[in-house]
Structures are given as C-alpha cells and as structure tokens.
py3Dmol code that shows the C-alpha trace and the ligand (Angstrom):
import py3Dmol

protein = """\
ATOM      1  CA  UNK A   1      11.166  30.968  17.679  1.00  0.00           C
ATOM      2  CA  UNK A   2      12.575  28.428  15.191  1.00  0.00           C
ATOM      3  CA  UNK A   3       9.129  27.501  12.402  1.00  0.00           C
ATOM      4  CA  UNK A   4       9.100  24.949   9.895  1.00  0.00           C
ATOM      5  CA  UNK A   5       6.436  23.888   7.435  1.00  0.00           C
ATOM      6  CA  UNK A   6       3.708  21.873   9.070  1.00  0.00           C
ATOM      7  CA  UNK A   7       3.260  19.328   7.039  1.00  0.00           C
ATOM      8  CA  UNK A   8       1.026  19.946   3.720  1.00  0.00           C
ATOM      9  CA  UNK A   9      -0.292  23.245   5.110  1.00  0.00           C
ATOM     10  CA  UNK A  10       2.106  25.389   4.004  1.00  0.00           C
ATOM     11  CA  UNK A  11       2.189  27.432   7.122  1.00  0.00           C
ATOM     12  CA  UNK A  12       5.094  28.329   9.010  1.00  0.00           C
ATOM     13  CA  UNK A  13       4.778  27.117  12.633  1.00  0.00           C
ATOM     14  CA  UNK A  14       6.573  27.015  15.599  1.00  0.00           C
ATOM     15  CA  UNK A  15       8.222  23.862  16.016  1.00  0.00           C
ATOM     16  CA  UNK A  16       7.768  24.072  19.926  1.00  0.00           C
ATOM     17  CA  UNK A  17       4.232  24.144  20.710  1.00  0.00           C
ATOM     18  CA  UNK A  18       1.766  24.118  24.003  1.00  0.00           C
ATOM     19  CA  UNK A  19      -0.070  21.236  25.039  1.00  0.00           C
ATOM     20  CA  UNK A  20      -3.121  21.762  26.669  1.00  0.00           C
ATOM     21  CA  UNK A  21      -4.270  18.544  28.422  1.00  0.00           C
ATOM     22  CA  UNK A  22      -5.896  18.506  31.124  1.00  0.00           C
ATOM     23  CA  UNK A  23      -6.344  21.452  31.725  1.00  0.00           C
ATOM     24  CA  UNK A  24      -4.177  24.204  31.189  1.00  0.00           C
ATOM     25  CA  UNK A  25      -2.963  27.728  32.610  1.00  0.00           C
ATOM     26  CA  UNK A  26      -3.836  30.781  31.039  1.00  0.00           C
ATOM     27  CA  UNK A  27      -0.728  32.553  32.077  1.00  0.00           C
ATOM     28  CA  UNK A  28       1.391  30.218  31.377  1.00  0.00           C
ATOM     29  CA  UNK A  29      -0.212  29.716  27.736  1.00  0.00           C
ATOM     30  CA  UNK A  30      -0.090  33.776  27.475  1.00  0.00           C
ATOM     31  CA  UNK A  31       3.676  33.434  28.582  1.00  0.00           C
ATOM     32  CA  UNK A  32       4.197  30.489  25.708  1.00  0.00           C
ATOM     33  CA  UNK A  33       2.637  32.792  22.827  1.00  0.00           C
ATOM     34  CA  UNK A  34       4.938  36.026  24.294  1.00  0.00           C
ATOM     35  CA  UNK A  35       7.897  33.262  23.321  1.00  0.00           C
ATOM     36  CA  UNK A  36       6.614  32.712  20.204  1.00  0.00           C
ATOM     37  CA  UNK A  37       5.101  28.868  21.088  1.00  0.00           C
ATOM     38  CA  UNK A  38       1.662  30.168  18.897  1.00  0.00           C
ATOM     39  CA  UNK A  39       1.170  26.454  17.878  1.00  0.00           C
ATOM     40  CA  UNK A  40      -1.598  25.224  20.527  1.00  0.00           C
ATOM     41  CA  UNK A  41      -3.092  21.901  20.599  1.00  0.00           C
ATOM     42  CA  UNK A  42      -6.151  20.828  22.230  1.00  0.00           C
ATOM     43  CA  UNK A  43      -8.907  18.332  21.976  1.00  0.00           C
ATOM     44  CA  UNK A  44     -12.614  18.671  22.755  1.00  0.00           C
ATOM     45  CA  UNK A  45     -12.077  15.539  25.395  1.00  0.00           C
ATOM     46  CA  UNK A  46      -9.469  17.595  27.234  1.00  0.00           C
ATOM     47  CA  UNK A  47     -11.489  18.583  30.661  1.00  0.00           C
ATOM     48  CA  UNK A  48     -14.571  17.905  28.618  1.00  0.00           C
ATOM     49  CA  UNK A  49     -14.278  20.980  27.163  1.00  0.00           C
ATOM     50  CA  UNK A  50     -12.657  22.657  29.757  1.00  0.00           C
ATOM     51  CA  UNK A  51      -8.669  22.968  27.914  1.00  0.00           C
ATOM     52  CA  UNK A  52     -10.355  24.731  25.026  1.00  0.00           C
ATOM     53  CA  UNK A  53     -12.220  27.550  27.017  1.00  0.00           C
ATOM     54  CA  UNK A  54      -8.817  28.607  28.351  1.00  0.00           C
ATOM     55  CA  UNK A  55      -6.916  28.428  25.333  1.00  0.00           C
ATOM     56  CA  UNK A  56      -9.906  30.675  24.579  1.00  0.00           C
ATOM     57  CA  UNK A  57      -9.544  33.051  27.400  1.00  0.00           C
ATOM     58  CA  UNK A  58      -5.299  33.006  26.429  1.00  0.00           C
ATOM     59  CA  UNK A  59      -5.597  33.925  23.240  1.00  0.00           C
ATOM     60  CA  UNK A  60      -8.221  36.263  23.026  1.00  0.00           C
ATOM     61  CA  UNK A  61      -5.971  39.331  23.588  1.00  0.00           C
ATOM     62  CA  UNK A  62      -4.053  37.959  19.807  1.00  0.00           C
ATOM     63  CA  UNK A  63      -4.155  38.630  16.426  1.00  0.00           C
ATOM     64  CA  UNK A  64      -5.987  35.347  15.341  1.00  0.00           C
ATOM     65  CA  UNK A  65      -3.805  34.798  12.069  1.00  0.00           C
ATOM     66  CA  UNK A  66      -0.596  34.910  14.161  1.00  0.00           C
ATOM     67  CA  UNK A  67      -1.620  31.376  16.397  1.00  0.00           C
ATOM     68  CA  UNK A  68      -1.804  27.881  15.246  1.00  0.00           C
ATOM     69  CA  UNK A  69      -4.589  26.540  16.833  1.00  0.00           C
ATOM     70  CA  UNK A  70      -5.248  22.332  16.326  1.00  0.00           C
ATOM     71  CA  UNK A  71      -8.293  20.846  18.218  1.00  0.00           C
ATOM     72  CA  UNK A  72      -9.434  17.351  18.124  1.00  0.00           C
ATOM     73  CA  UNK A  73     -12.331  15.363  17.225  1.00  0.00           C
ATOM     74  CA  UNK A  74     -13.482  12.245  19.648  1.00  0.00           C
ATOM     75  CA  UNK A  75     -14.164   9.665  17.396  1.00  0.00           C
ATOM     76  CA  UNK A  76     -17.518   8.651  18.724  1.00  0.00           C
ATOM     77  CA  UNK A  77     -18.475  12.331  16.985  1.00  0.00           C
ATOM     78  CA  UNK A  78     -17.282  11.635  13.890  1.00  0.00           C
ATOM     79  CA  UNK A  79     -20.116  10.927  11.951  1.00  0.00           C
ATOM     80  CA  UNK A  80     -21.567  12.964   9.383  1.00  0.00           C
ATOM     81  CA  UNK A  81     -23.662  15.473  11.231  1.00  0.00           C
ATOM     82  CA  UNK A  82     -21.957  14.834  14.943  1.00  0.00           C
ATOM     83  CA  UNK A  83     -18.576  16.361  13.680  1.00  0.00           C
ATOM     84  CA  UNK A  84     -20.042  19.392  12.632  1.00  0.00           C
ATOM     85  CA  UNK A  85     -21.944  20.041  15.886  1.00  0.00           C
ATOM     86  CA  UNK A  86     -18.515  19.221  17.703  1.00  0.00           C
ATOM     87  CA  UNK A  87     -16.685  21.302  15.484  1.00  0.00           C
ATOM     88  CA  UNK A  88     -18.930  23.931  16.041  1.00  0.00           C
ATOM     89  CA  UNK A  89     -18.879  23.317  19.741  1.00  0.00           C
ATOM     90  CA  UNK A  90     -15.075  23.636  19.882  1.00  0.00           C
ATOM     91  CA  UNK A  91     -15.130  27.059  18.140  1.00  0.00           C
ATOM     92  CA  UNK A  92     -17.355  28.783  20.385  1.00  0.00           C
ATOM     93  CA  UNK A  93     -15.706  27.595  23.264  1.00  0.00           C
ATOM     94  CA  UNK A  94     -11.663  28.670  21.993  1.00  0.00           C
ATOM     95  CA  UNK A  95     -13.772  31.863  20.360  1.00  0.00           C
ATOM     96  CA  UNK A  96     -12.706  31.606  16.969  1.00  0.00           C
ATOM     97  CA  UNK A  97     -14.251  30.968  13.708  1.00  0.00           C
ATOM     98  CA  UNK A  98     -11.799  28.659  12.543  1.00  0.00           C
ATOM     99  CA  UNK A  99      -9.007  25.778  13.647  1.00  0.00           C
ATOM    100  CA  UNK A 100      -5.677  25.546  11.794  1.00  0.00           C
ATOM    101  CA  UNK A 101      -6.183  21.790  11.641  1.00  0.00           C
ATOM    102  CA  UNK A 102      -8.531  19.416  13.248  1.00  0.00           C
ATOM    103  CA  UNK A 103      -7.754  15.961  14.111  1.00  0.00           C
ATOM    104  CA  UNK A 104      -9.409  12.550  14.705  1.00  0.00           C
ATOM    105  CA  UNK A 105      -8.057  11.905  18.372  1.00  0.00           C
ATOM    106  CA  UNK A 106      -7.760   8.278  17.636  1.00  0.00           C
ATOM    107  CA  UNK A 107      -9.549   5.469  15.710  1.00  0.00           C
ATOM    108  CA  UNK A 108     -12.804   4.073  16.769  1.00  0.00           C
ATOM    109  CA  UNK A 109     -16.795   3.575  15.716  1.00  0.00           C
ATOM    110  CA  UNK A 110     -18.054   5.174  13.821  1.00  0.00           C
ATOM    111  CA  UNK A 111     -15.596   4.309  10.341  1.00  0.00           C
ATOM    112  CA  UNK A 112     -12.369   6.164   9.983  1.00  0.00           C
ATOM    113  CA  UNK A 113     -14.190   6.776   6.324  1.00  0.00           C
ATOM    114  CA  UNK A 114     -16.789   8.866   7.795  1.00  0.00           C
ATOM    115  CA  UNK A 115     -14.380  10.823   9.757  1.00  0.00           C
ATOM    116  CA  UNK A 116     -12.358  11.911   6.950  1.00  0.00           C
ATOM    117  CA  UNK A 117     -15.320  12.791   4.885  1.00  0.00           C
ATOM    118  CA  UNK A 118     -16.532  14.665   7.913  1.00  0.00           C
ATOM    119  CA  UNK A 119     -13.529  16.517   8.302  1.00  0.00           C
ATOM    120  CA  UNK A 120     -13.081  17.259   4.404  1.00  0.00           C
ATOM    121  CA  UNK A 121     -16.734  18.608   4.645  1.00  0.00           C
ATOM    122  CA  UNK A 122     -15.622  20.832   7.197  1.00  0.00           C
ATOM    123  CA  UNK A 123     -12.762  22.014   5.196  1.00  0.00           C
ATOM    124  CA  UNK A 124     -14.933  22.995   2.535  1.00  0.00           C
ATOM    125  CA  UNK A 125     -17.143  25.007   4.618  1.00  0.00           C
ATOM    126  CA  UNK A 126     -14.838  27.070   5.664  1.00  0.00           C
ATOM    127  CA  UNK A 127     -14.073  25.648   9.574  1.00  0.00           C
ATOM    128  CA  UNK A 128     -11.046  24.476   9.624  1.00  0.00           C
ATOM    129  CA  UNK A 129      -8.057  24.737   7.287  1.00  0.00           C
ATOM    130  CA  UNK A 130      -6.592  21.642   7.218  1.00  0.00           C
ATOM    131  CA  UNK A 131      -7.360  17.794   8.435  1.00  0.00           C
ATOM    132  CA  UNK A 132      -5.431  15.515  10.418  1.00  0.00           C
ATOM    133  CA  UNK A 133      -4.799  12.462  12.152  1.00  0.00           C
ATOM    134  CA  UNK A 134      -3.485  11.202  16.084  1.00  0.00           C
ATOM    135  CA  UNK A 135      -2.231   7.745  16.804  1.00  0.00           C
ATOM    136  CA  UNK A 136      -2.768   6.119  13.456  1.00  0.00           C
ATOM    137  CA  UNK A 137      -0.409   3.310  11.820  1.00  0.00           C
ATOM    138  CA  UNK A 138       0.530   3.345   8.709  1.00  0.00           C
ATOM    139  CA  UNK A 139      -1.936   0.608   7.698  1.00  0.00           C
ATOM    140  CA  UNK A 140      -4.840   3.076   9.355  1.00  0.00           C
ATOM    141  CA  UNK A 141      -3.248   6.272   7.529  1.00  0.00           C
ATOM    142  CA  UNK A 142      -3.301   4.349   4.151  1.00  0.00           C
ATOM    143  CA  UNK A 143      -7.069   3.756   4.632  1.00  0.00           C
ATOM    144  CA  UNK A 144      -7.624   7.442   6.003  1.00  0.00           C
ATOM    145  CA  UNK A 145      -6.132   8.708   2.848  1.00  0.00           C
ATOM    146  CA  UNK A 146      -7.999   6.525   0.362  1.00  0.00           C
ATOM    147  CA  UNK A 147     -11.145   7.994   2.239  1.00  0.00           C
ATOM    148  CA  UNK A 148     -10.184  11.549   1.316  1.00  0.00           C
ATOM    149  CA  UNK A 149     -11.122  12.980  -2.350  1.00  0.00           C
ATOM    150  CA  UNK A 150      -8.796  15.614  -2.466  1.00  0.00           C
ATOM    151  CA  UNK A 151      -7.684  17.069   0.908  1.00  0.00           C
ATOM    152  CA  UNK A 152      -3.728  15.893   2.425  1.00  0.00           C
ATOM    153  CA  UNK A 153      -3.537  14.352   6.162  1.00  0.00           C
ATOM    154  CA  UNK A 154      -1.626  17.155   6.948  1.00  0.00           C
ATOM    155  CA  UNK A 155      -0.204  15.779  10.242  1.00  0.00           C
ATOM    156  CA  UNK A 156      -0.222  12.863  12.765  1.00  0.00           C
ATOM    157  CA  UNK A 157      -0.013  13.333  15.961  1.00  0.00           C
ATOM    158  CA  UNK A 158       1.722  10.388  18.077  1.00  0.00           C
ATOM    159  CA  UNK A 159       3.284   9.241  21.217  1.00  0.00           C
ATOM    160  CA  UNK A 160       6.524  10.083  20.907  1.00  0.00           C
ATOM    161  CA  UNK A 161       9.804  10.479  23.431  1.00  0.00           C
ATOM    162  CA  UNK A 162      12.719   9.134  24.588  1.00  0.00           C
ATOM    163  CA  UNK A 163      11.116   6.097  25.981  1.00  0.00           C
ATOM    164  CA  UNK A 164       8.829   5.394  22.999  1.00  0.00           C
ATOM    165  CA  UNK A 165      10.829   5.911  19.966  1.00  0.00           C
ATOM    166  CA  UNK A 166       8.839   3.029  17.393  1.00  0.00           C
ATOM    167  CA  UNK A 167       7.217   5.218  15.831  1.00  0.00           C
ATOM    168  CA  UNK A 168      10.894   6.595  14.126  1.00  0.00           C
ATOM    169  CA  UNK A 169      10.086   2.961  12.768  1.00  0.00           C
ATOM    170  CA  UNK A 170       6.839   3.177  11.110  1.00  0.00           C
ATOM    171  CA  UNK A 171       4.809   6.519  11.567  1.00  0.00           C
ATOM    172  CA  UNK A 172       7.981   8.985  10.703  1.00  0.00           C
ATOM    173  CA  UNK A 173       8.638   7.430   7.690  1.00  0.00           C
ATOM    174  CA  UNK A 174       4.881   7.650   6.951  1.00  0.00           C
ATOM    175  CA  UNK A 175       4.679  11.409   7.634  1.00  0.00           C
ATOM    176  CA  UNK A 176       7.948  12.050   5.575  1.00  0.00           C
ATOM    177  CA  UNK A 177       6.756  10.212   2.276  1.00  0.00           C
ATOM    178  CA  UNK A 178       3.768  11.829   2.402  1.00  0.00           C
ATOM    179  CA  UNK A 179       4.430  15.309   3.187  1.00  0.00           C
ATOM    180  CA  UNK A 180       2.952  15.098   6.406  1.00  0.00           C
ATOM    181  CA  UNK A 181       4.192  16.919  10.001  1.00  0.00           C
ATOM    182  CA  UNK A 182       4.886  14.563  12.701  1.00  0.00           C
ATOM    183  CA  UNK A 183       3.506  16.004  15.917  1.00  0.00           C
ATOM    184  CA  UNK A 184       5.280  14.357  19.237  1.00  0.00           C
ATOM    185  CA  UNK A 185       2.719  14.477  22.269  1.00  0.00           C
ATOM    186  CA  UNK A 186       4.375  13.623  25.968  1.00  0.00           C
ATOM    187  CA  UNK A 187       7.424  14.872  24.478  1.00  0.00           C
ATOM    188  CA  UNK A 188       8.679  14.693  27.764  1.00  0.00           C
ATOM    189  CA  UNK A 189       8.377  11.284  28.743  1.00  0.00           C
ATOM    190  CA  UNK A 190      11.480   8.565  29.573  1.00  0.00           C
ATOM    191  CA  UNK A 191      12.692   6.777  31.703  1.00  0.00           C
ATOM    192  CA  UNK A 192      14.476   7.320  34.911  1.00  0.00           C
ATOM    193  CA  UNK A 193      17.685   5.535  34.398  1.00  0.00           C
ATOM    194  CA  UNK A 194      20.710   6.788  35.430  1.00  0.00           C
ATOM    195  CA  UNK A 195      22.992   6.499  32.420  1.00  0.00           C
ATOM    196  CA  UNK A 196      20.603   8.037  30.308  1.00  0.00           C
ATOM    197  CA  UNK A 197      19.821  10.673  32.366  1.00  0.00           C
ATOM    198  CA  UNK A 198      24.032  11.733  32.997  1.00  0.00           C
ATOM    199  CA  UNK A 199      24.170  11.601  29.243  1.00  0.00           C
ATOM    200  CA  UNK A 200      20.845  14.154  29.110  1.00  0.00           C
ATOM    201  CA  UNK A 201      22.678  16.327  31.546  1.00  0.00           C
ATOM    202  CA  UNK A 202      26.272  16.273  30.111  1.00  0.00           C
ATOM    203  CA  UNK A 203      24.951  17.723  26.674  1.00  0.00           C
ATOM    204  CA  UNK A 204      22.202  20.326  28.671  1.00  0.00           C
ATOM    205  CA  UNK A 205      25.405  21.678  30.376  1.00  0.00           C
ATOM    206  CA  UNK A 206      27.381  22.140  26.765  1.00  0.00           C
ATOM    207  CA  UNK A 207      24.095  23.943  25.576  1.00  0.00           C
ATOM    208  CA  UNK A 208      23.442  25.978  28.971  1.00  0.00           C
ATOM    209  CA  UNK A 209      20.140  24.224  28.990  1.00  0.00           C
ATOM    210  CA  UNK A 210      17.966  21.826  30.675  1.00  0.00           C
ATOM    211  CA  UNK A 211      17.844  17.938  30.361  1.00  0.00           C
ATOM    212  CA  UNK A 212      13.993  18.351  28.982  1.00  0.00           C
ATOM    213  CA  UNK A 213      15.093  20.561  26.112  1.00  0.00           C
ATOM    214  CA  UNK A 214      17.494  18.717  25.259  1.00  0.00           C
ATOM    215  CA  UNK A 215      14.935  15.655  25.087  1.00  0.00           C
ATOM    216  CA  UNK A 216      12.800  18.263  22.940  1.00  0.00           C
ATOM    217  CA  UNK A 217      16.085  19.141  20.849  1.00  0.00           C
ATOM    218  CA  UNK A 218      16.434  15.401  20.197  1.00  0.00           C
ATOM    219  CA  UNK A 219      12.787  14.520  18.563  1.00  0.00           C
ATOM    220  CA  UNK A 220      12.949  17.977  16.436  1.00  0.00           C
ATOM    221  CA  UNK A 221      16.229  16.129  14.803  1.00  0.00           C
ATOM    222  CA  UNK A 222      13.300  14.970  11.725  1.00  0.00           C
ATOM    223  CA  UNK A 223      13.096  18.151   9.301  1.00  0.00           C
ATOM    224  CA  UNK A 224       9.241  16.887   9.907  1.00  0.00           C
ATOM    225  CA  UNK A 225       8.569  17.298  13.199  1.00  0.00           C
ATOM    226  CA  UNK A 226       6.932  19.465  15.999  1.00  0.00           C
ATOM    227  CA  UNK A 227       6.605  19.168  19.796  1.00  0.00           C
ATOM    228  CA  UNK A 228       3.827  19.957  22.288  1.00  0.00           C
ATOM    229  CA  UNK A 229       4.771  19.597  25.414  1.00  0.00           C
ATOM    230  CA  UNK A 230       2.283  20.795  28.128  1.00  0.00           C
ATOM    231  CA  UNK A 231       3.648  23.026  31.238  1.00  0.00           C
ATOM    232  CA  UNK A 232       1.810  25.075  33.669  1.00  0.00           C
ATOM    233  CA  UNK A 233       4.753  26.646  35.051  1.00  0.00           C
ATOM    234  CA  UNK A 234       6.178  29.552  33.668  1.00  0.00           C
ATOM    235  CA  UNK A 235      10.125  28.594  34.004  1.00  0.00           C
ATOM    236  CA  UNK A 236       8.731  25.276  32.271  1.00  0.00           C
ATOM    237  CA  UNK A 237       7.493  27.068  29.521  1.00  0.00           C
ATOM    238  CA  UNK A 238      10.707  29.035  29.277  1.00  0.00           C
ATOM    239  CA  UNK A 239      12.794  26.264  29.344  1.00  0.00           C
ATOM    240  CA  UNK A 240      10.222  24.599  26.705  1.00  0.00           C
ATOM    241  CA  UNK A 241      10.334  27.868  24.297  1.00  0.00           C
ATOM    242  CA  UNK A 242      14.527  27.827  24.627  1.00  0.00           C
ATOM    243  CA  UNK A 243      14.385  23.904  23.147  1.00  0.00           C
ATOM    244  CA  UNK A 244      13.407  25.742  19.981  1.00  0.00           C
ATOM    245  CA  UNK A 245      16.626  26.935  19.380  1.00  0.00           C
ATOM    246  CA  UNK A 246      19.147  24.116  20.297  1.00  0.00           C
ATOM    247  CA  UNK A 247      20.293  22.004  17.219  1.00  0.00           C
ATOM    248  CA  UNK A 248      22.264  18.785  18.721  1.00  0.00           C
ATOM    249  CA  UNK A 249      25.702  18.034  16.899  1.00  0.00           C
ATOM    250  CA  UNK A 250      25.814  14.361  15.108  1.00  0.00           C
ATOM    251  CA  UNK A 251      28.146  13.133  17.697  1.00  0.00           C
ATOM    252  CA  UNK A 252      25.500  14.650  21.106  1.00  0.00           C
ATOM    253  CA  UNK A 253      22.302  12.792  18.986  1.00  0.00           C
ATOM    254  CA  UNK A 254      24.419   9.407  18.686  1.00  0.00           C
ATOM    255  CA  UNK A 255      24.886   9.575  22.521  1.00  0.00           C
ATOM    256  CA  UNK A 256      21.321   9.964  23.105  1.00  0.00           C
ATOM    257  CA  UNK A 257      20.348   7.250  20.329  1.00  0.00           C
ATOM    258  CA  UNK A 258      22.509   5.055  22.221  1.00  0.00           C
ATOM    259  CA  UNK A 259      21.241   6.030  26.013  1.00  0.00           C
ATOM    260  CA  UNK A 260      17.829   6.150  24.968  1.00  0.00           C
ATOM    261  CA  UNK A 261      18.030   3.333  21.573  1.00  0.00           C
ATOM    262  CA  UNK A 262      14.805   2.290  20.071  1.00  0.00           C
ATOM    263  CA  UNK A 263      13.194  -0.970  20.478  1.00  0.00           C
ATOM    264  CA  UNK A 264      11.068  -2.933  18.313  1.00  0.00           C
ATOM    265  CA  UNK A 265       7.081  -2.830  17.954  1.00  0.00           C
ATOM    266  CA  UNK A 266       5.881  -6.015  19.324  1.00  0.00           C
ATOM    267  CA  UNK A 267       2.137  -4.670  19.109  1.00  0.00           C
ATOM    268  CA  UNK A 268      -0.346  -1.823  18.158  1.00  0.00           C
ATOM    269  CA  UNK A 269       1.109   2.008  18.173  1.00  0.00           C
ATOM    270  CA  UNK A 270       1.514   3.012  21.263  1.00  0.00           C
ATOM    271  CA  UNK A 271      -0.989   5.980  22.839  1.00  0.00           C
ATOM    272  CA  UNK A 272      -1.216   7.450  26.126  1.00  0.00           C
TER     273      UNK A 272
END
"""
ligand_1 = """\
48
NAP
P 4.443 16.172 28.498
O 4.207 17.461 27.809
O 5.524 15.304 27.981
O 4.690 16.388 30.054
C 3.951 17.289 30.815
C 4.615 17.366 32.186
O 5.953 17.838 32.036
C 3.924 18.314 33.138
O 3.970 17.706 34.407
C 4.793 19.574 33.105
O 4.791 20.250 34.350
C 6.150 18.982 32.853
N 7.034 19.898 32.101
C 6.737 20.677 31.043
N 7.801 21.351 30.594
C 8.833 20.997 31.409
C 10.193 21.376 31.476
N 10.738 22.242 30.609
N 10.966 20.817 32.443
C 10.451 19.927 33.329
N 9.161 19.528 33.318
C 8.355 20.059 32.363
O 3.129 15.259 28.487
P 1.603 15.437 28.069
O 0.967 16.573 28.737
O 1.018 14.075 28.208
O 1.656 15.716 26.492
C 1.711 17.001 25.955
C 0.460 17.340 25.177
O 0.225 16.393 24.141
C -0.839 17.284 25.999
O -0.962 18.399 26.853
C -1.855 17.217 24.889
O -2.076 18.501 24.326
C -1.164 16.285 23.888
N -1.569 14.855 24.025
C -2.176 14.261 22.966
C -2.572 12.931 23.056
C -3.264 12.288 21.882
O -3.814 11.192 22.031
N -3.252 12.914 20.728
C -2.344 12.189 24.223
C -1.686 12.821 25.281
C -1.285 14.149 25.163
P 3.943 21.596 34.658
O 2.611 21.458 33.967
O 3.867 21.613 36.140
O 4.723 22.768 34.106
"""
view = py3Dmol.view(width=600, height=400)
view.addModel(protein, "pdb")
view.setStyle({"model": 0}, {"cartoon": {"style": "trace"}})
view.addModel(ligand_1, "xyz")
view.setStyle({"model": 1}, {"stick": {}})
view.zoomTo()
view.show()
C-alpha cells in the first residue's frame, strides 16, 4: 500500500483510507486493514456513535501503532471542557487511548478559537497526536491557525471528487503552503454523464482497473493528498485498496481534467 506523509505529522500513511460514515462493516474494515488501508476516519456524529464502536470492534485484533485512526469533533462540543468529555467519549468507544488526529467536523458555535485551544489542550495531554480541520476555507484556516500557540493544522478534510473539484482552487493550495494533508471525503462522487464516464472507463481498461479507482487515482495526483472512500463491500474495498497503486500518465489526467474540468466557486466551500 502506497504511504505518504500526512501532512505535518510526520507519519507515513496510507494514501487510500476507509471511511466510516454511517455506519460501517466490520469485515469489510478488517478486509481494508489486511490491504494495508490502516488510515480510518470517523466522527463522533457518525451513527451517533455508532461508526466508532465498529471501527472499535475491527481493529481490536491490531497492533495499535500500525493504524491511523482520525475521529472528529462536532462543533457544538468544542468548548473547553465539552471536547474533552467527547474526546474521551470517542476513545472508549474505538478502545484506544489515543487518535492519530482529531478534527473539528466543521465550523459552528461555540468559536473556532475555542476549538483549537481545545484540541491543542488535548494534544498536550497526551489524547491525540495531532489536530485538524474539515470543510474550512482558507479565510477560516487562517483564523484556526492564529488560534493555535504552537501546534500545525495537520490536515483538512474536504469535499472533494470529480464533480466538486473548487477546492484544487482554494483549499489545496492552502494545505500545500502550509504543510498540511488534504483529505478528499466522497471521493467517489460525479456525475453521470456519458462522456465522462467513457473517458473513466477507457483509462480503467489501460490500468486493468475500475472506473472508481481511477477517480481515486485522479485526486491522489497532489503529492498532498489522501482518500477515504467508504465501502461495505468487500470487492469495493478491493477495488478501493488497488487505487493505491495506479499513478495516471500526464496525457490520462489531462483527459480527465477535461471530462471532469473544474468550475468556479460562486459561494461557501462546498460540504456534504
Ligand atoms: P464515497 O466514499 O465517495 O462513496 C461511498 C459509496 O461508494 C458507497 O455506496 C459504497 O458502496 C460505494 N463504493 C465504495 N467503493 C467503491 C468502489 N470501489 N466501486 C464502486 N462503488 C464503491 O462517499 P462518502 O461515504 O460520503 O465519503 C467517504 C467518507 O468520508 C465517509 O464515510 C466519511 O468517513 C467521510 N465524510 C466526511 C465528511 C465531513 O464532513 N468531514 C462528510 C462526508 C463524508 P458500499 O458501501 O456498498 O461498498
């Protein structure tokens, strides 16, 4: 399985990883980490709880220092004391003392101040590794980061596919100036049309491989950035841990930049 530095962490991790939302399959997550997809990312919101007592279940059976493992804050927890009882929360339901990195889901009340505080407190005591961010702008990031006292934002984590490409616009430069990993969620999302899709499948036939990891192949193209696409099937994530390994010539990515091109922000980031 193909790794690459995520973001300011310094650890190696799999640039394919395993969603978990809503709720995922433990199989099919035990299946994943057999393939070497160890990066995992869940949220407390995800089946209120639910995602991270099967990730817990999954990877019980694992040496913990050989998983990633990247849960999420809700925002209406992040204040001072509330993201240290959710943090806590979260750990005894995945069964681990500590998360790789933990994220604010998104940005809301309370301040995106006390969030980052609240995470860097929980750095310091040991709970998590790292901090990070989902579906902030560049103008929130900027104010996330003057929040911190010393700790990077070692990731975002955005909406990011063939259908929703702005962010190449305004997050992934972000991420890349700063050292940060850009984490794609619905990876797998685009639209139906038939152009783009012949296109897809022409180039998954030259790589014996499907039109979805070639879509995966495609966002991986930024030296900074990991996917996490979600599958409860089994040949899913086969097809998901394969995507790791196909590197799209200049002349396969132009095609798909032109099938698939990106269009200009007209409003906020985008989120699911
Ligand atoms: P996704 O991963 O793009 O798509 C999931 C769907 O694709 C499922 O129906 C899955 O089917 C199918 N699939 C998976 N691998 C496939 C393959 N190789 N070929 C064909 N179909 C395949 O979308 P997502 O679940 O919305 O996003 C992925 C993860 O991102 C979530 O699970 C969550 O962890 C995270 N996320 C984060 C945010 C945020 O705000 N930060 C928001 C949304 C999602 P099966 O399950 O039947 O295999």
């Amino acid at each position: 399985m193909r790794q690459r530095v995520f973001g300011t962490t310094g650890r190696s991790v799999a640039i394919v990883g395993q969603g978990t939302w809503p709720v995922p399959d433990r199989d099919a997550l035990r299946r994943g980490i057999d393939l070497g997809l160890t990066h995992i990312d869940t949220a407390e919101m995800y089946g209120e709880g639910r995602s991270e007592e099967i990730v817990g279940e999954a990877i019980a059976p694992y040496p913990r220092e050989s998983l990633f493992i990247v849960s999420k804050v809700l925002p209406s927890n992040a204040t001072p004391r509330g993201i240290v009882r959710a943090c806590e929360a979260s750990l005894r339901r995945l069964g681990t003392d500590y998360l790789d990195c933990y994220l604010l889901h998104w940005r809301g009340d309370p301040s995106l101040a006390d969030a980052m505080r609240g995470l860097e407190g929980l750095v310091r005591a040991g709970k998590i590794r790292s901090l990070g961010v989902s579906n902030l702008d560049p103008w929130d990031l900027r104010e996330a980061r003057g929040a911190l006292e010393r700790e990077p934002i070692a990731c975002n984590q955005v909406l990011y596919n063939l259908g929703e490409r702005t962010i190449e616009d305004h997050e992934e430069p972000w991420a890349r100036e700063h050292g940060a990993a850009l984490v794609a969620y619905t990876p797998l999302g685009r639209p139906r049309g038939a152009r783009g899709e012949a296109v897809l499948a022409e180039i998954a036939l030259a790589h014996g491989a499907t039109v979805e990891a070639i879509a995966l192949a495609f966002l991986l193209r930024f030296e900074n950035a990991f996917v996490i696409p979600k599958a409860n099937r089994i040949a899913h994530v086969e097809a998901n841990a394969r995507a790791a390994d196909i590197v799209l010539h200049a002349d396969e990515i132009a095609a798909i930049d032109r099938a698939y091109p990106v269009r200009e922000r007209t409003g906020a980031l985008p989120t699911n």
